[in-house]
Each structure stands twice: as structure tokens, then as C-alpha cells.
BALOBA-1460 file (C-alpha; in Angstrom, 3 decimals):
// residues 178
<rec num="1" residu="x" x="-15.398" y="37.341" z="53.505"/>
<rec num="2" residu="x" x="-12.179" y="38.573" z="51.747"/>
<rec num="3" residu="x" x="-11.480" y="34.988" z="50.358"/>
<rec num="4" residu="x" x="-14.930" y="34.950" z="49.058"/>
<rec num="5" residu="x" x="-14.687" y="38.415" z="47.100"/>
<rec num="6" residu="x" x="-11.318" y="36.985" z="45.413"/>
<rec num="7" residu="x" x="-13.209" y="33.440" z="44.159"/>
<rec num="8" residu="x" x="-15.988" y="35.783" z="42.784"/>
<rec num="9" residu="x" x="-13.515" y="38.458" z="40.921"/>
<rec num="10" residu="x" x="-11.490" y="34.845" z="39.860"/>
<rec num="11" residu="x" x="-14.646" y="33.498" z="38.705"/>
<rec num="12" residu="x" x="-15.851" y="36.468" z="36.877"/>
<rec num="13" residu="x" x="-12.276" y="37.606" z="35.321"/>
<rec num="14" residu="x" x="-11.989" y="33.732" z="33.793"/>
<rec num="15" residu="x" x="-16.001" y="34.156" z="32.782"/>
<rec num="16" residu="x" x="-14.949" y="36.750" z="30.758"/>
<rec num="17" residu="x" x="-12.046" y="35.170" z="29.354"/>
<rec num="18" residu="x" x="-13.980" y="32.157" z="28.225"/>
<rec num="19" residu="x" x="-16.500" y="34.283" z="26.673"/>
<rec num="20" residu="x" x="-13.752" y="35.965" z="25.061"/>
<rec num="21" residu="x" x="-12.499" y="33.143" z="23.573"/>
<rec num="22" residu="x" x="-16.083" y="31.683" z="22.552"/>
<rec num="23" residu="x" x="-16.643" y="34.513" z="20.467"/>
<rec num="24" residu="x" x="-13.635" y="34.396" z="18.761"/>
<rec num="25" residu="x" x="-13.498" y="34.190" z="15.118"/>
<rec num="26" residu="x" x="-11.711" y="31.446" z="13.025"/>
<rec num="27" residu="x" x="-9.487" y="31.699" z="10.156"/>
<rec num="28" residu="x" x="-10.158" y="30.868" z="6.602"/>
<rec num="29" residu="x" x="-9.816" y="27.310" z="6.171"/>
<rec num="30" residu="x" x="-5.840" y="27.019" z="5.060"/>
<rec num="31" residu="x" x="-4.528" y="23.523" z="2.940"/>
<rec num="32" residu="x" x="-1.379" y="21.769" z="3.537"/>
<rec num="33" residu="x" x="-0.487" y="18.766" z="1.575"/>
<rec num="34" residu="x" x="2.485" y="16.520" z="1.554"/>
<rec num="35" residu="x" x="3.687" y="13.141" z="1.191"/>
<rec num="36" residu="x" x="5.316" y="10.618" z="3.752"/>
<rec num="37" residu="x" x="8.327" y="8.519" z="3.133"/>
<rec num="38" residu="x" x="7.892" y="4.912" z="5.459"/>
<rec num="39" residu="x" x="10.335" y="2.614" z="5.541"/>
<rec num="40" residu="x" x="8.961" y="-0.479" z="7.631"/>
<rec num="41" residu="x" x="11.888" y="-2.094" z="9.899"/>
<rec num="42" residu="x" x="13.905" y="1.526" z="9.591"/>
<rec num="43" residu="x" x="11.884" y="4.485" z="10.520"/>
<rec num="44" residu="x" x="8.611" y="2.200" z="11.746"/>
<rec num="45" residu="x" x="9.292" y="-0.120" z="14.802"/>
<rec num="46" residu="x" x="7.651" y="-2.254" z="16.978"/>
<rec num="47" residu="x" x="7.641" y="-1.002" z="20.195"/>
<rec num="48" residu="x" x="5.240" y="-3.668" z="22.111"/>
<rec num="49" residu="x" x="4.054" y="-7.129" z="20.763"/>
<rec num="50" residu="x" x="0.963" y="-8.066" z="19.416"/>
<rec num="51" residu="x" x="-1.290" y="-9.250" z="22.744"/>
<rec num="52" residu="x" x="-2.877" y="-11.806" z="20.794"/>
<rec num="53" residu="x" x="-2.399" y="-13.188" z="17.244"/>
<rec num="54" residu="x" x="-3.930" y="-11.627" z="13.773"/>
<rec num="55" residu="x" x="-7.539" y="-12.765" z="13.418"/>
<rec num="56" residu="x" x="-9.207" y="-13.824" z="9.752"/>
<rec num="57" residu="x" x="-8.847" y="-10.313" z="7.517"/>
<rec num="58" residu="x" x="-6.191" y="-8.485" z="9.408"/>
<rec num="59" residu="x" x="-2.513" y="-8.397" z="9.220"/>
<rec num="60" residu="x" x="-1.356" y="-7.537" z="13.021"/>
<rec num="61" residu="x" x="-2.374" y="-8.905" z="15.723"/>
<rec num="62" residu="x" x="-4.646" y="-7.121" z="18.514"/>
<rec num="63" residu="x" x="-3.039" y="-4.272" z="21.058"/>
<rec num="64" residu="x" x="0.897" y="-4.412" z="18.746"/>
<rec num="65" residu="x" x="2.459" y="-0.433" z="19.182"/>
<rec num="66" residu="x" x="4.275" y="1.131" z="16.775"/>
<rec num="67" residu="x" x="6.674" y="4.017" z="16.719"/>
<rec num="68" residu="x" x="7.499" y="5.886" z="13.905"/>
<rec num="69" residu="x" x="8.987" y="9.225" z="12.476"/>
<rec num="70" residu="x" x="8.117" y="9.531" z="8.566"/>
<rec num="71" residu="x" x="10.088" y="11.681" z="6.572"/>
<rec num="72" residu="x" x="7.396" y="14.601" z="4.883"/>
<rec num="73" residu="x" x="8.646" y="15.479" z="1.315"/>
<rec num="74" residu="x" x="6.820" y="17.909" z="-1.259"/>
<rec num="75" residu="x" x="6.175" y="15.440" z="-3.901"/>
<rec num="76" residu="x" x="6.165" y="11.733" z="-4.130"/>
<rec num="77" residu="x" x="10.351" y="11.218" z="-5.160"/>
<rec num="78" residu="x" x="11.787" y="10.716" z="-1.701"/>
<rec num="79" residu="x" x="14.944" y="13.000" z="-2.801"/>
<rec num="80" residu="x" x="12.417" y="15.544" z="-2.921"/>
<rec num="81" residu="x" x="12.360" y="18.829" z="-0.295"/>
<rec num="82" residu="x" x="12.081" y="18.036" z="3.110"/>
<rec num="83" residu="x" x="9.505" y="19.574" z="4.913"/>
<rec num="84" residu="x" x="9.500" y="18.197" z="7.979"/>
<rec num="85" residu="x" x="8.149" y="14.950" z="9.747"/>
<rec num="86" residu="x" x="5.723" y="12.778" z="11.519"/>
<rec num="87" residu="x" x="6.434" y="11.262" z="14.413"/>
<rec num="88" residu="x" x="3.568" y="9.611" z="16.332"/>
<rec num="89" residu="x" x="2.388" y="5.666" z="17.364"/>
<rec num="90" residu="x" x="0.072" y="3.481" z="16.225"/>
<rec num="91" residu="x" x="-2.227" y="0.739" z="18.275"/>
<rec num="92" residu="x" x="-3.375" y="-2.392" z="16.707"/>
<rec num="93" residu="x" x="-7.205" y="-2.452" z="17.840"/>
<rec num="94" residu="x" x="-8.636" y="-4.921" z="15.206"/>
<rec num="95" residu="x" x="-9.974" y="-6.963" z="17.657"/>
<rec num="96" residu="x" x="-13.058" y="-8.265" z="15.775"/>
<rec num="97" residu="x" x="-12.291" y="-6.374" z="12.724"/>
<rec num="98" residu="x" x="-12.169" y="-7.398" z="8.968"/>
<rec num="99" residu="x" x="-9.257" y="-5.199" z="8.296"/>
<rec num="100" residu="x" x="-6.307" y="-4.176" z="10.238"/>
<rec num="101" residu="x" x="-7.536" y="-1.209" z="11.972"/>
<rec num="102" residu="x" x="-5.010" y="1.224" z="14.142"/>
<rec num="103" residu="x" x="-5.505" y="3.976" z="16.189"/>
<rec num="104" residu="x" x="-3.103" y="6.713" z="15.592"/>
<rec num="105" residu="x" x="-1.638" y="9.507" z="16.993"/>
<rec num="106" residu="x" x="0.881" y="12.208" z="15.020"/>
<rec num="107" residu="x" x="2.990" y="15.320" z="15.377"/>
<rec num="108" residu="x" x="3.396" y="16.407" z="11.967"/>
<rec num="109" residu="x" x="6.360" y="18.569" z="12.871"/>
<rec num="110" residu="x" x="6.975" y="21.244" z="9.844"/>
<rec num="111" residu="x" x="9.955" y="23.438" z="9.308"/>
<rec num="112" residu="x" x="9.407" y="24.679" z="5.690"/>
<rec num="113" residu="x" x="9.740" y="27.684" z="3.671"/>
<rec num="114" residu="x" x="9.555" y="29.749" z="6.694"/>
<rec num="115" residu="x" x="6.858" y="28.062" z="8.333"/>
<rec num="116" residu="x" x="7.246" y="26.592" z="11.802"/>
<rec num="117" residu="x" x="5.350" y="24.478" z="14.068"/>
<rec num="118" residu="x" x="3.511" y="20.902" z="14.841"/>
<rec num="119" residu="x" x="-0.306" y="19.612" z="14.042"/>
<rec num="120" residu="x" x="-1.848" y="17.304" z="16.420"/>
<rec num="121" residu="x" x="-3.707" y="14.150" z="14.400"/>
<rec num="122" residu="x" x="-5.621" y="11.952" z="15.636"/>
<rec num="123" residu="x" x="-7.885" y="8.935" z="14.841"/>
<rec num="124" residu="x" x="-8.202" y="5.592" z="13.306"/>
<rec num="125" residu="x" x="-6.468" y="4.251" z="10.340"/>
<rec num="126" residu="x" x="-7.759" y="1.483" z="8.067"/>
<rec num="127" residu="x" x="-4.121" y="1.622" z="5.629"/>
<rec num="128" residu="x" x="-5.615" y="-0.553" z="3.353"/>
<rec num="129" residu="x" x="-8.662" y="1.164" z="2.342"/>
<rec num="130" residu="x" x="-8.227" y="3.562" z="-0.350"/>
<rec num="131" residu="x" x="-8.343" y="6.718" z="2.105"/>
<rec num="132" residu="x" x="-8.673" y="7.577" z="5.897"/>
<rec num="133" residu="x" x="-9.327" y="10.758" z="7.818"/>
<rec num="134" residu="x" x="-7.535" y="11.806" z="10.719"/>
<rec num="135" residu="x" x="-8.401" y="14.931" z="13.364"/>
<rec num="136" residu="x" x="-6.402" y="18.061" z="13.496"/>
<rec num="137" residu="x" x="-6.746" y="18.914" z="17.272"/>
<rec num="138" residu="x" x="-4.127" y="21.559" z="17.565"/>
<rec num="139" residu="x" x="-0.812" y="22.825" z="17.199"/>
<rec num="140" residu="x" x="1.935" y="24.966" z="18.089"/>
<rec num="141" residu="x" x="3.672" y="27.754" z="16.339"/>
<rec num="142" residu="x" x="2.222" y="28.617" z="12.858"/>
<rec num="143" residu="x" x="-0.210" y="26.151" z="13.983"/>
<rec num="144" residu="x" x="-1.492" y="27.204" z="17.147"/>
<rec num="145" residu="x" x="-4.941" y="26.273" z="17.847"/>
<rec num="146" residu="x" x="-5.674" y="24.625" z="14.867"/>
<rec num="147" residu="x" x="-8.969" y="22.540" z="14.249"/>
<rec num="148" residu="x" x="-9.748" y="20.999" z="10.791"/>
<rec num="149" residu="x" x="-9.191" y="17.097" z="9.404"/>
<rec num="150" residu="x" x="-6.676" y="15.536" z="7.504"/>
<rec num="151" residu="x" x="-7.100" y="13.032" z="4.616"/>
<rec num="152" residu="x" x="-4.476" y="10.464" z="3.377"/>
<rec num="153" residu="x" x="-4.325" y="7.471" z="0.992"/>
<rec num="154" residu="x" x="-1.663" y="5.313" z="-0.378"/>
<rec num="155" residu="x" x="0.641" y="6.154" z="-3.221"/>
<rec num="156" residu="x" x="3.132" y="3.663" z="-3.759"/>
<rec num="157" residu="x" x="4.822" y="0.373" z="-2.082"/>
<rec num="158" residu="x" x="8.098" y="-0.493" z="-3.421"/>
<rec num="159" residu="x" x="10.941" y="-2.715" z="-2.275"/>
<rec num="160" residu="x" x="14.167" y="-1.192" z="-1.759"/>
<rec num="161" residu="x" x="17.429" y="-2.661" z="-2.321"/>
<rec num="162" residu="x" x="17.815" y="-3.788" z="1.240"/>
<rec num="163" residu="x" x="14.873" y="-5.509" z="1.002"/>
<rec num="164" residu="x" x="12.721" y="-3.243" z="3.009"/>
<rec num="165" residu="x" x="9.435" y="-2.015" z="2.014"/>
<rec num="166" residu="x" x="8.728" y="1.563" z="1.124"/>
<rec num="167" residu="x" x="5.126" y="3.439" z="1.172"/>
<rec num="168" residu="x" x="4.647" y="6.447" z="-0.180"/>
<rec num="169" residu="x" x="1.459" y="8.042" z="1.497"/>
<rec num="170" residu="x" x="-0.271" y="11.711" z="0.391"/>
<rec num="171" residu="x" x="-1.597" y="14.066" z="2.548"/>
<rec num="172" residu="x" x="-4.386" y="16.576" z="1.969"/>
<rec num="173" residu="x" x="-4.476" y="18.470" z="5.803"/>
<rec num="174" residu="x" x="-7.623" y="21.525" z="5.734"/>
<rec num="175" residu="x" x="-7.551" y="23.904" z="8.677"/>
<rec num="176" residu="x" x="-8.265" y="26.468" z="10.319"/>
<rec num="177" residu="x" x="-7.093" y="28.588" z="13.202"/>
<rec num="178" residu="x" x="-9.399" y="29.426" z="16.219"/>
């Protein structure tokens, strides 16, 4: 009988909690925007093959992983301020396809004027249409519990002297805290 009064006082106590919680409020939506620095072959690597080759449209072949961590600058000039990075992977899922699509999951770690902390994105990336829309599905520090959507598109795509190719992507990010 004692073991039964603790589950219901439990049950209740994280009842209330969750109600709590449900009725909590969000914040104003807040904007972050920024702009990634990619270098593909130095900060954007192949971490498992392609499971089958590229099919008509795409680029990559079906179920390749990359890893990555993007420099995030505050304007497009790559010697601009650092604000952080994003570090995340990318799957290769264009299995029927007309475009290379990825699914994609980032930490977009910030450490910038003052402000601290990581967003969670996910979703799936088409990088050759002219924009794509990611989740925001949390965070930590300044970002705790955030919930909103993030929307990039292409800038630039520029060899460097090394040969390498370098994409400059922007970053609108709208959010809220709840």
C-alpha cells in the first residue's frame, strides 16, 4: 500500500510539472543571421562512401556521410568576426531524387559578443536550390529550449589558391524560447 501512495504522489508531482511546463509562455521570436565559410576537402570530409553510385540529376551517390565544422563569420569576407561554428553531418538520401538531396544535422555552436550556447538544426537540404529550411529543435545556454526554423541559401563558390572550392552560405535563424 505504501509503494502505491509514492507512484500516485510521483504521478501527480510530474502531472503538475508537465502542466507547468504546457502553460508556459514563449519568448518573442529573436533573429540570428550569419554566414558559413566551407571549404570542401578541408573542413567537409567524407566520412563513409557513397552505397551506390549518383543517379541521373544528382551529384553524390545514395547513403555517402559527411562531416563537417563550418566556420560562422558576420558577413560574407571570411576574415570577417568569428562567431562561432557548425559542426554537424550530412546523409546522401537522393535515392530516386532529381537533385542531390541530404539530410542534415547541425550544432551551430556560438560564442559571440557575449552570447553563449548551441542550436540544434535539423532537416533536409536540397544545396542547389536557391534556399532550404532547416528545424531549430533546441539548444543549450543562451539557447535553451529553443523552437523556431532556420533558412539558408547560397552566396558564393570560389576557387581558392589550393585549388579547393569555397561556399559562402547565409543564414537567417528565427526563434523563440519556450
Amino acid at each position: 500500500m505504501a509503494l502505491f501512495k509514492l507512484v500516485v504522489a510521483v504521478m501527480v508531482v510530474a502531472w503538475s510539472v508537465g502542466a507547468e511546463a504546457r502553460g508556459r509562455s514563449c519568448s518573442d521570436t529573436k533573429h540570428l543571421s550569419f554566414y558559413l565559410q566551407q571549404e570542401i576537402g578541408l573542413n567537409e570530409l567524407i566520412m563513409v562512401a557513397a552505397a551506390r553510385p549518383p543517379v541521373n540529376g544528382t551529384a553524390t551517390g545514395f547513403g555517402m556521410q559527411m562531416v563537417y565544422e563550418f566556420i560562422m563569420t558576420q558577413t560574407e569576407d571570411p576574415n570577417s568576426a568569428v562567431m562561432g561554428y557548425v559542426r554537424g553531418t550530412a546523409l546522401a538520401v537522393n535515392n530516386t531524387a532529381a537533385a542531390t538531396v541530404f539530410v542534415v544535422n547541425n550544432v551551430v555552436h556560438m560564442d559571440f559578443n557575449g552570447v553563449q550556447g548551441t542550436l540544434s538544426q535539423q532537416g533536409e537540404g536540397v544545396f542547389t536550390d536557391s534556399s532550404w529550411e532547416f528545424s531549430i529543435v533546441g539548444g543549450t545556454g543562451a539557447f535553451r529550449m529553443a523552437r523556431g526554423y532556420s533558412v539558408g541559401k547560397p552566396i558564393s563558390g570560389t576557387r581558392t589558391p589550393s585549388g579547393r572550392f569555397h561556399v559562402v552560405t547565409y543564414y537567417d535563424a528565427y526563434y523563440s524560447i519556450c
